[in-house]
ChimeraX commands (.cxc) that place a marker at each C-alpha (Angstrom):
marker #1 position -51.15,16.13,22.95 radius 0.5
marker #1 position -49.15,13.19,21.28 radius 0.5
marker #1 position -45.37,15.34,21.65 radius 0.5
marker #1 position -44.15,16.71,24.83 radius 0.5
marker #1 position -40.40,18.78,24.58 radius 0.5
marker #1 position -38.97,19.01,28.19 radius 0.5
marker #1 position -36.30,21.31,28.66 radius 0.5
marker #1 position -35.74,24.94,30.14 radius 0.5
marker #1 position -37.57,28.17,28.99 radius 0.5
marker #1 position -34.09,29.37,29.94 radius 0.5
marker #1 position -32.00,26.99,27.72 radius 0.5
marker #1 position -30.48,27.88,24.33 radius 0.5
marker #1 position -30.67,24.07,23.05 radius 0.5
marker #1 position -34.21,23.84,24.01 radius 0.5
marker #1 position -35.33,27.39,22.35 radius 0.5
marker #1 position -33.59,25.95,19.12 radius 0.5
marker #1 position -35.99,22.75,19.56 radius 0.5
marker #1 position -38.81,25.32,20.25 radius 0.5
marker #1 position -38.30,27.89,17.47 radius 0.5
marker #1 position -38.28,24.96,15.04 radius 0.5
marker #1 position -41.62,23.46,16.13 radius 0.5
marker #1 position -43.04,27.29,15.58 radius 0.5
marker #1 position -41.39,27.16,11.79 radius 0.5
marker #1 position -42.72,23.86,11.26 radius 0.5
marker #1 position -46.16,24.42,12.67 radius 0.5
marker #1 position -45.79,21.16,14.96 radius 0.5
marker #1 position -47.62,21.38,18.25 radius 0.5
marker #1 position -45.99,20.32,21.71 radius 0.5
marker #1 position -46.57,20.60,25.07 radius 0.5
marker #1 position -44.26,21.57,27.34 radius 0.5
marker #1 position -42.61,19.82,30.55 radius 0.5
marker #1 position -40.33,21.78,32.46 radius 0.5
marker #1 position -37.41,19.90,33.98 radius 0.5
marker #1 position -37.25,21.64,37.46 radius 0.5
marker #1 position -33.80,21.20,38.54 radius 0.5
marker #1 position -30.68,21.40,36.74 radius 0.5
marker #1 position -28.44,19.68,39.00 radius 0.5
marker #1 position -31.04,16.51,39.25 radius 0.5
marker #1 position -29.16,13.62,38.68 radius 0.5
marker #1 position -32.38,11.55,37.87 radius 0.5
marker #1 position -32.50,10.43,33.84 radius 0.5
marker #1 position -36.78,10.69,34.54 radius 0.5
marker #1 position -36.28,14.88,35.14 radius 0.5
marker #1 position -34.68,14.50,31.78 radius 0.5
marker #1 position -37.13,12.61,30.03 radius 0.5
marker #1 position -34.95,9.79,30.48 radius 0.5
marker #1 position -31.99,10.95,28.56 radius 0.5
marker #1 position -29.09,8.74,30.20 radius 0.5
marker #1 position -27.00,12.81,29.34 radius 0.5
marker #1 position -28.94,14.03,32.39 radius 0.5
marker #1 position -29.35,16.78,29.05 radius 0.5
marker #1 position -32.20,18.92,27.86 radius 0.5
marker #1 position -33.97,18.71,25.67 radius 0.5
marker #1 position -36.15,15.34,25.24 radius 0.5
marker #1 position -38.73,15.08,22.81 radius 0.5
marker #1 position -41.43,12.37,24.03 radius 0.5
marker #1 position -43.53,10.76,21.57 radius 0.5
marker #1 position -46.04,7.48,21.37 radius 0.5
marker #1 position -43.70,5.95,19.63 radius 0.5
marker #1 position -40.36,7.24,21.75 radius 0.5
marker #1 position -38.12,9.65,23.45 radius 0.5
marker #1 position -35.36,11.37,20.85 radius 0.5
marker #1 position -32.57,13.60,23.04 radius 0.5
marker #1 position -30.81,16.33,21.87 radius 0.5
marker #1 position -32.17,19.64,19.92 radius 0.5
marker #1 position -30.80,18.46,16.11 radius 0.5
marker #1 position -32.59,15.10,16.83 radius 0.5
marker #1 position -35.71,16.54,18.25 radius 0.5
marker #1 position -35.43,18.90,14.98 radius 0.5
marker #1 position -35.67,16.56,12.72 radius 0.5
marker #1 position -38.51,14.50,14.31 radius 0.5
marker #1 position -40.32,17.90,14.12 radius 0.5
marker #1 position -39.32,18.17,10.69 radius 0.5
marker #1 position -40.77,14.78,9.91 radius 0.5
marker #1 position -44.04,15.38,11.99 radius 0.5
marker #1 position -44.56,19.01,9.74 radius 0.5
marker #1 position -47.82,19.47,7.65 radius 0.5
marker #1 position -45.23,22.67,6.64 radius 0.5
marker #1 position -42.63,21.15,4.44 radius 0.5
marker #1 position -40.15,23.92,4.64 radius 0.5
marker #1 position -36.53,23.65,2.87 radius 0.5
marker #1 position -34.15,23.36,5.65 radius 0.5
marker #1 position -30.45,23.30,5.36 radius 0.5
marker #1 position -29.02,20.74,7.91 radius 0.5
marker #1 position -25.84,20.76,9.23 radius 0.5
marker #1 position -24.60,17.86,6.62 radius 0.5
marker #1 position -25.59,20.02,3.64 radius 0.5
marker #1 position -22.89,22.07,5.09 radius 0.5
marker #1 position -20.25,21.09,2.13 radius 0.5
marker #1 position -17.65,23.57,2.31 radius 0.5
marker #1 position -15.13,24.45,5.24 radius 0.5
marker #1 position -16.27,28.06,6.22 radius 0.5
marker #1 position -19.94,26.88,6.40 radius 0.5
marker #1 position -19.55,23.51,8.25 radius 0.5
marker #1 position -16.76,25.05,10.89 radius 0.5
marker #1 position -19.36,27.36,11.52 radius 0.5
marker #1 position -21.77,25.55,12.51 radius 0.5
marker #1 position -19.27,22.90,14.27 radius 0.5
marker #1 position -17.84,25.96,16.31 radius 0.5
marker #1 position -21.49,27.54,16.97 radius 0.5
marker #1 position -22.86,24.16,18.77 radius 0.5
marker #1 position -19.68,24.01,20.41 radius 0.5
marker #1 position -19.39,27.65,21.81 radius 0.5
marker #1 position -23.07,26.62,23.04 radius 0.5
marker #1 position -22.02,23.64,24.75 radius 0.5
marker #1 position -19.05,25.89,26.61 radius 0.5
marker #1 position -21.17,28.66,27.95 radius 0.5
marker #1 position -23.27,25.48,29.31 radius 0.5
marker #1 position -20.15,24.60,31.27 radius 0.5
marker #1 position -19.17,27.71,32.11 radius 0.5
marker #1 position -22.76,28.46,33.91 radius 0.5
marker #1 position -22.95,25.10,35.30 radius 0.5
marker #1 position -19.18,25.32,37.12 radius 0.5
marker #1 position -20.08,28.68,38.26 radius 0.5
marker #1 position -23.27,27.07,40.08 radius 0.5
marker #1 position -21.41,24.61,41.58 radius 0.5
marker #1 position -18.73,26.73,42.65 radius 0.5
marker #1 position -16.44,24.91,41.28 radius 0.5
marker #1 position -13.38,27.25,43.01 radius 0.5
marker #1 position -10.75,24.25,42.84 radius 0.5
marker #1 position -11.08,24.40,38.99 radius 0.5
marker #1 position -10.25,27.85,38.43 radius 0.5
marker #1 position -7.75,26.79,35.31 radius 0.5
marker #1 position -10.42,24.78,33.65 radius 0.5
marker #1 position -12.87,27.71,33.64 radius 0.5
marker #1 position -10.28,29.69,32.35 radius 0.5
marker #1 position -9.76,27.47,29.21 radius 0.5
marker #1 position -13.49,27.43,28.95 radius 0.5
marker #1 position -13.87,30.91,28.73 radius 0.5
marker #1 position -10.69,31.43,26.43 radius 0.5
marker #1 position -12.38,28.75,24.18 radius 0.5
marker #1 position -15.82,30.64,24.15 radius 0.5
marker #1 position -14.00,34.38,23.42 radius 0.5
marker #1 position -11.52,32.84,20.88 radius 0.5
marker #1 position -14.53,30.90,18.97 radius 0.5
marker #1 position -16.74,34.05,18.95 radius 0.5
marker #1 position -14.15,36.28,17.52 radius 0.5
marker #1 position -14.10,34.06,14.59 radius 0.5
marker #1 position -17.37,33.59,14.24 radius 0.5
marker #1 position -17.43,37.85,14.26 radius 0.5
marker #1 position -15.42,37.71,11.05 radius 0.5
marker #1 position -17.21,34.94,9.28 radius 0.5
marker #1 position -20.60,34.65,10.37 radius 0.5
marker #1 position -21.56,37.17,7.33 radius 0.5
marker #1 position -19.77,35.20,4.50 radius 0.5
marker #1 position -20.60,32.03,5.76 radius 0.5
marker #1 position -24.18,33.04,6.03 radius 0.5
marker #1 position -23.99,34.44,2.72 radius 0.5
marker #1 position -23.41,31.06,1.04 radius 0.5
marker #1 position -26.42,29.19,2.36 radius 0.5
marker #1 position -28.72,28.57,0.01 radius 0.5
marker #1 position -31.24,31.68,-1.04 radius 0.5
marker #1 position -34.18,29.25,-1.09 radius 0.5
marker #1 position -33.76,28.44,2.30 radius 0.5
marker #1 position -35.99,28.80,4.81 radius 0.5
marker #1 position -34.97,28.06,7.66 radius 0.5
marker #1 position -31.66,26.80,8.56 radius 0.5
marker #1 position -30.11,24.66,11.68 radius 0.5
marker #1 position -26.95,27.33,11.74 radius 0.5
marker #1 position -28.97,30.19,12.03 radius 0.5
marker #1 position -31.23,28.69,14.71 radius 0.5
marker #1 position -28.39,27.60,16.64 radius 0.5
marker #1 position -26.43,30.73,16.29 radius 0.5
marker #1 position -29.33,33.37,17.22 radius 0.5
marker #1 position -29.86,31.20,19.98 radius 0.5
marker #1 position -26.19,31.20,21.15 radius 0.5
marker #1 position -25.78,35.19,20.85 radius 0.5
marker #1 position -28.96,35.86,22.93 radius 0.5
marker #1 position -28.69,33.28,25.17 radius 0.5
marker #1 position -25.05,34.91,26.24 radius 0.5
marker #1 position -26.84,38.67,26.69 radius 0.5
marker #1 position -29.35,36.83,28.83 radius 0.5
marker #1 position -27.34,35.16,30.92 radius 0.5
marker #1 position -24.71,37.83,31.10 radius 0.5
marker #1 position -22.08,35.59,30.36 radius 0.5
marker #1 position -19.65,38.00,28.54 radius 0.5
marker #1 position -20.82,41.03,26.81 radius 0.5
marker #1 position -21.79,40.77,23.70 radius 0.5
marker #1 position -21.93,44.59,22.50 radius 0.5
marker #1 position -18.74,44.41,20.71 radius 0.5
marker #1 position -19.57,41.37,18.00 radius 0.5
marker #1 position -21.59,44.04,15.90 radius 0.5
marker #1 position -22.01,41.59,12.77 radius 0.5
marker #1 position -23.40,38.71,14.95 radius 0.5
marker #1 position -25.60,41.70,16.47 radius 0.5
marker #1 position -26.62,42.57,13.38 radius 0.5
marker #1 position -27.62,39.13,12.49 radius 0.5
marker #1 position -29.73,38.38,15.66 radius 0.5
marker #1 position -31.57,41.71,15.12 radius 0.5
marker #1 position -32.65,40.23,11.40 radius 0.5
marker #1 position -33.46,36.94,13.12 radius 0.5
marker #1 position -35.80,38.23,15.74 radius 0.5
marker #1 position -38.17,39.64,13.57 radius 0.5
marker #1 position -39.14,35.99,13.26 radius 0.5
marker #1 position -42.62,35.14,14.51 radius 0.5
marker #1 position -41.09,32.12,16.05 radius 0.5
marker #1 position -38.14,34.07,17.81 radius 0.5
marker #1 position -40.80,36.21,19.46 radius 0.5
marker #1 position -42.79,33.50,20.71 radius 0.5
marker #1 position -39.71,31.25,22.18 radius 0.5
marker #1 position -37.53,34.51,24.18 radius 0.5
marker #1 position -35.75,33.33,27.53 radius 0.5
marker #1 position -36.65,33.56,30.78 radius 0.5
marker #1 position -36.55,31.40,33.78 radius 0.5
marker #1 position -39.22,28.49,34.93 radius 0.5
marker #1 position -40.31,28.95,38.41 radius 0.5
marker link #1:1,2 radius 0.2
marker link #1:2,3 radius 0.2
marker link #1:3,4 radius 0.2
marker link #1:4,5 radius 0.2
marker link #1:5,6 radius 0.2
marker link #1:6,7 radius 0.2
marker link #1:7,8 radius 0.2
marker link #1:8,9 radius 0.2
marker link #1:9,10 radius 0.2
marker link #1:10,11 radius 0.2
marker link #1:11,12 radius 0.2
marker link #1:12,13 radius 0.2
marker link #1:13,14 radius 0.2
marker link #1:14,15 radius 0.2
marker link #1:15,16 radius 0.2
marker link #1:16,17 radius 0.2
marker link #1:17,18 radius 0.2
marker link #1:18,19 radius 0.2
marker link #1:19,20 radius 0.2
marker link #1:20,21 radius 0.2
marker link #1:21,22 radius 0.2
marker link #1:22,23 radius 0.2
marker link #1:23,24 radius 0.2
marker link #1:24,25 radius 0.2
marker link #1:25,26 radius 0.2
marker link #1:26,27 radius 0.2
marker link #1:27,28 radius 0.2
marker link #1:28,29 radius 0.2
marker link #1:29,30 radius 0.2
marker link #1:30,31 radius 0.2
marker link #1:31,32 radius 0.2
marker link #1:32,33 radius 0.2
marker link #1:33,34 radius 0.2
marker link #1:34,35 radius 0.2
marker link #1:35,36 radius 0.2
marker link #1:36,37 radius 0.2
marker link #1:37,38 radius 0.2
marker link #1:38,39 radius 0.2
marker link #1:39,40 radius 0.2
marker link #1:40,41 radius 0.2
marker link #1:41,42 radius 0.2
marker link #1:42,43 radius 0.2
marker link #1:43,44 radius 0.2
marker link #1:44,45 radius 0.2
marker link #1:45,46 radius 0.2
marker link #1:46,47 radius 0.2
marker link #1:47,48 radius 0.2
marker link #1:48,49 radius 0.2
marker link #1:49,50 radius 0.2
marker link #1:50,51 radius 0.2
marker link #1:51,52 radius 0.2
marker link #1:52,53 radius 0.2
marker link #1:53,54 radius 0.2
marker link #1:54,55 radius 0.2
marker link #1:55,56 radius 0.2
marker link #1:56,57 radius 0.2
marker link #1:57,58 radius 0.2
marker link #1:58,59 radius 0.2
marker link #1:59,60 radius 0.2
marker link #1:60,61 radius 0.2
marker link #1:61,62 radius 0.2
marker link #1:62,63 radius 0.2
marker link #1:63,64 radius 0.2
marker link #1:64,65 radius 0.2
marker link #1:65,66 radius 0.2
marker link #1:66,67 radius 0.2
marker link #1:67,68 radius 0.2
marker link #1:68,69 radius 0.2
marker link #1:69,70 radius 0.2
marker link #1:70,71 radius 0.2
marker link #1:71,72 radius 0.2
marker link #1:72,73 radius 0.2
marker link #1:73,74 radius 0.2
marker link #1:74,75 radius 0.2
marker link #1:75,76 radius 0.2
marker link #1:76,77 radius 0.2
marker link #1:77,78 radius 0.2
marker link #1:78,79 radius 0.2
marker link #1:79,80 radius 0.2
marker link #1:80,81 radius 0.2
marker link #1:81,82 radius 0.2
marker link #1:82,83 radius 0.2
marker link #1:83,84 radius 0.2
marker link #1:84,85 radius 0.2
marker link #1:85,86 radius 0.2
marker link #1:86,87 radius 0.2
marker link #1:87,88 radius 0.2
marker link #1:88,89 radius 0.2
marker link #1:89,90 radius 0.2
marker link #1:90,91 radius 0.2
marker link #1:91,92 radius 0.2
marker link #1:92,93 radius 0.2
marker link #1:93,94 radius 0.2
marker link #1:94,95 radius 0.2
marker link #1:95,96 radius 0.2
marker link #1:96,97 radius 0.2
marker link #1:97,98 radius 0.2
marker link #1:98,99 radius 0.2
marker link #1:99,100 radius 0.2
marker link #1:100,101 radius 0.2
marker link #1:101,102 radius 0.2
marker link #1:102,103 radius 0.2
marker link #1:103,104 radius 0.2
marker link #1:104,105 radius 0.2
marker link #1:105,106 radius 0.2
marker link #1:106,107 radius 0.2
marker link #1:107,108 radius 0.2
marker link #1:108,109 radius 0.2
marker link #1:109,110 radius 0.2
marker link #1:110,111 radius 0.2
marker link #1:111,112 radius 0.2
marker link #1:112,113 radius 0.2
marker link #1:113,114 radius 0.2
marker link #1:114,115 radius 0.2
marker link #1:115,116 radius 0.2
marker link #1:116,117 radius 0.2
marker link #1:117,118 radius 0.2
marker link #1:118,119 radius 0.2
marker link #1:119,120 radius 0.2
marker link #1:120,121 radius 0.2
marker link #1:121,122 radius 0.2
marker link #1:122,123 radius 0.2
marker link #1:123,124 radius 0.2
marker link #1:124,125 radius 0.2
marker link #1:125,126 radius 0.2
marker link #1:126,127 radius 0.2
marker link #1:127,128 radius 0.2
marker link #1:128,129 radius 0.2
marker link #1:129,130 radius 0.2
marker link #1:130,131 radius 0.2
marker link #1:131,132 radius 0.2
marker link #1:132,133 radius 0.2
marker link #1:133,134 radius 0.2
marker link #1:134,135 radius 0.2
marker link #1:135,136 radius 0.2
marker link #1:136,137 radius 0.2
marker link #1:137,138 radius 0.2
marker link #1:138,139 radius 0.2
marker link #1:139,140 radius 0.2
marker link #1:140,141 radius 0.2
marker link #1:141,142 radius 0.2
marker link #1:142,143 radius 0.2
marker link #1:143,144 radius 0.2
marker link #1:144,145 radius 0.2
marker link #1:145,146 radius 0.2
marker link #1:146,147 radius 0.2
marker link #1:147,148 radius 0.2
marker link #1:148,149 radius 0.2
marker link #1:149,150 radius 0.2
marker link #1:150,151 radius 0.2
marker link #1:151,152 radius 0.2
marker link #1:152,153 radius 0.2
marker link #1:153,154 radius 0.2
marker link #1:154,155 radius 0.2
marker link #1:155,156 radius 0.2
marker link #1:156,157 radius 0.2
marker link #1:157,158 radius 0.2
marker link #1:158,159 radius 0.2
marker link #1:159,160 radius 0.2
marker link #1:160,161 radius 0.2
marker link #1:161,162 radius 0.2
marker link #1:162,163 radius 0.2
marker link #1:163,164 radius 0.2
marker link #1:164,165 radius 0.2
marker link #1:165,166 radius 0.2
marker link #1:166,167 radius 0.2
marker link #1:167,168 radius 0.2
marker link #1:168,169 radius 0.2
marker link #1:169,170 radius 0.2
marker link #1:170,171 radius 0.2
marker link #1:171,172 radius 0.2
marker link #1:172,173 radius 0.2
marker link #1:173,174 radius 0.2
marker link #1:174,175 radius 0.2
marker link #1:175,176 radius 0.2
marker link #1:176,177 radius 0.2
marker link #1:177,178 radius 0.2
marker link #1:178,179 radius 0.2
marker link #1:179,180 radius 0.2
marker link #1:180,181 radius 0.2
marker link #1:181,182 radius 0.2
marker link #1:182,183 radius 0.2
marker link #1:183,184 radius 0.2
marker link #1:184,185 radius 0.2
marker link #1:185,186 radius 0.2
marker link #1:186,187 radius 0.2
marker link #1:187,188 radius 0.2
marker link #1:188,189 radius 0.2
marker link #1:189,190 radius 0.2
marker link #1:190,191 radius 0.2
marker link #1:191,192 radius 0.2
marker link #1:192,193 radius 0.2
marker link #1:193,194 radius 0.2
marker link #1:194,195 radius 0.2
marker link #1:195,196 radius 0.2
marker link #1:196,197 radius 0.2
marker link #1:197,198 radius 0.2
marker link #1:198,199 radius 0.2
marker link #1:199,200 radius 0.2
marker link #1:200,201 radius 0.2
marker link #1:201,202 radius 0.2
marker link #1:202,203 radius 0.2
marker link #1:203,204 radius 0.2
marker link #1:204,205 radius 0.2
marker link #1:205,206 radius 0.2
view
């Protein structure tokens, strides 16, 4: 198989990479990188980030999920109308998806100081967490609106992705509870009626 996506079965940016591919009917193969604390850019597919995920093509590597998303895009015999984060034209719909990737980028430090037992930086973790409750909270009370004002022909959007992948990836790694954001629930429940969300749920490589 020409494309090969290495990442984690247990990692929210990779199931965004992996629940496109499904949409767009592109097949991959799947490498999984076997250590997270690896400081060795080859584990990585050679992203420099020491980051998953990596796409790996014949013609080259592209890092990060909205990157590998695209290529996929490109490579799609399905052309589907996806709304990409620049589309994103007005402030409610573009902070959301600015404050979903980066909520998703926080919960990656906060698991990743916790494995390293990071005890010394006890006020850092702090501000990470306070960052992660204060940015779902909003999210809680504009997820709906800002949803709303996608466009209805849509189908399939890089907000949506990123935020079912955010709210399910904190329930499975029992980061904070997540019962209380009922209109985010609500949301994830729509999304995972979605062949592709079936097909891509977490769990960990062994």
């Amino acid at each position: 198989m020409s494309l090969t996506l290495i990442g984690r079965s247990s990692s929210h940016f990779t199931r965004v990479a992996r629940i496109f591919a499904c949409e767009l009917r592109v097949e991959c193969s799947f490498q999984v990188v076997p250590d997270l604390m690896s400081l060795q850019a080859a584990d990585y597919g050679g992203n420099p980030g020491l980051r998953v995920p990596t796409l790996r093509t014949l013609d080259g590597s592209w890092f990060g999920a909205l990157n590998i998303c695209r290529e996929l895009s490109r490579r799609s015999p399905a052309k589907l109308s996806i709304v990409w984060p620049e589309a994103l034209e007005r402030p409610l719909t573009a902070n959301a998806q600015e404050l979903t990737v980066q909520a998703m980028a926080t919960e990656v430090s906060l698991i990743m100081a916790g494995l390293a037992g990071q005890s010394e930086a006890l006020a850092h973790r702090t501000k990470l967490r306070t960052s992660l409750l204060d940015t779902l909270a909003w999210l809680e009370a504009n997820a709906r609106e800002a949803l709303a004002l996608l466009p209805a022909s849509r189908d399939l959007s890089y907000l949506e992705v990123t935020l079912f992948c955010l709210m399910t990836h904190l329930e499975f790694r029992e980061v904070l509870p997540v019962e209380s954001y009922r209109e985010l629930g609500n949301f994830c429940e729509r999304f995972a009626a979605r062949s592709s969300a079936e097909k891509t749920t977490y769990r960990f490589d062994t």
